[in-house]
C-alpha positions in Angstrom: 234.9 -8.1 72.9 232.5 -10.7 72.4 228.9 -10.7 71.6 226.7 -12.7 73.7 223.2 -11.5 72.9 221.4 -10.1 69.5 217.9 -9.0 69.9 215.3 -6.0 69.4 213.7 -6.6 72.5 214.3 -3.8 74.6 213.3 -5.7 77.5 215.7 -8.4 77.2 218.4 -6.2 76.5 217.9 -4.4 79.8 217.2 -7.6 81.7 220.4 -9.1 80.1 222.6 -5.6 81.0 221.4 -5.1 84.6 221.8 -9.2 85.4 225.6 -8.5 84.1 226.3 -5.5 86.1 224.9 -7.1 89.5 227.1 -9.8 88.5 230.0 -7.2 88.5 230.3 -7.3 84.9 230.2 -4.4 82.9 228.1 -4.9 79.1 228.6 -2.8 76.2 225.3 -2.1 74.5 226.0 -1.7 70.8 224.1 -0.6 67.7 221.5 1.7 69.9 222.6 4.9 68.3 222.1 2.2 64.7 218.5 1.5 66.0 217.2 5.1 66.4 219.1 6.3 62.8 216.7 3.4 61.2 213.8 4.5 63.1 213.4 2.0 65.6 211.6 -0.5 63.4 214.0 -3.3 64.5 215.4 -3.7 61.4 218.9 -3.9 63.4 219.3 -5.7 66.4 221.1 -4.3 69.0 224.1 -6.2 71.0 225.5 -6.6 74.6 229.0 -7.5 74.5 231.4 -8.4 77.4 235.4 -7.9 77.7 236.8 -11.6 76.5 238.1 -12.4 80.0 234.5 -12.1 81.3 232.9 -14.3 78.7 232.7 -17.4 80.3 231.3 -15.6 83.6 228.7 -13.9 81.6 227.4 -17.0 79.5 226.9 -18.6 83.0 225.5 -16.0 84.6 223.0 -14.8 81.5 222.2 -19.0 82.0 221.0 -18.9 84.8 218.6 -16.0 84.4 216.8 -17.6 81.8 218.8 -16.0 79.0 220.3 -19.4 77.2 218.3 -19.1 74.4 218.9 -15.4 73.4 222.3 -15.9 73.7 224.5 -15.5 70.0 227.2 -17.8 69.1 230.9 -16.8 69.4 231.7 -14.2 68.1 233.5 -11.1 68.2 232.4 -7.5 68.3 
């Protein structure tokens, strides 16, 4: 898995998830359940993450819908 955006915008995470799977390619949303434990004072950002053979496709496509600058570094899961 790799982790192509951090953020505790709620709205860019479900911008970022639904752009993916009209793109046909399925995000993982991780650290939600993390979020509501802490109370949902965005203390901890929540990730999408991507299979590693759909990296590339994502980046591009999470590019051209604006998301460049949300996007994380490489990294994995």
């Amino acid at each position: 898995m790799i982790v192509l955006i951090r953020t505790n915008d709620p709205v860019t995470l479900s911008f970022a998830a639904d752009t993916l799977r009209q793109a046909g390619i399925e995000p993982l949303v991780l650290d939600t359940h993390m979020s509501v434990v802490e109370g949902s004072i965005g203390v901890i950002p929540r990730r999408i993450a991507v299979v590693d053979e759909d990296a590339a496709a994502a980046r591009r496509v999470l590019e051209e819908a604006g998301l460049a600058g949300e996007m994380a570094g490489d990294s994995g899961a």
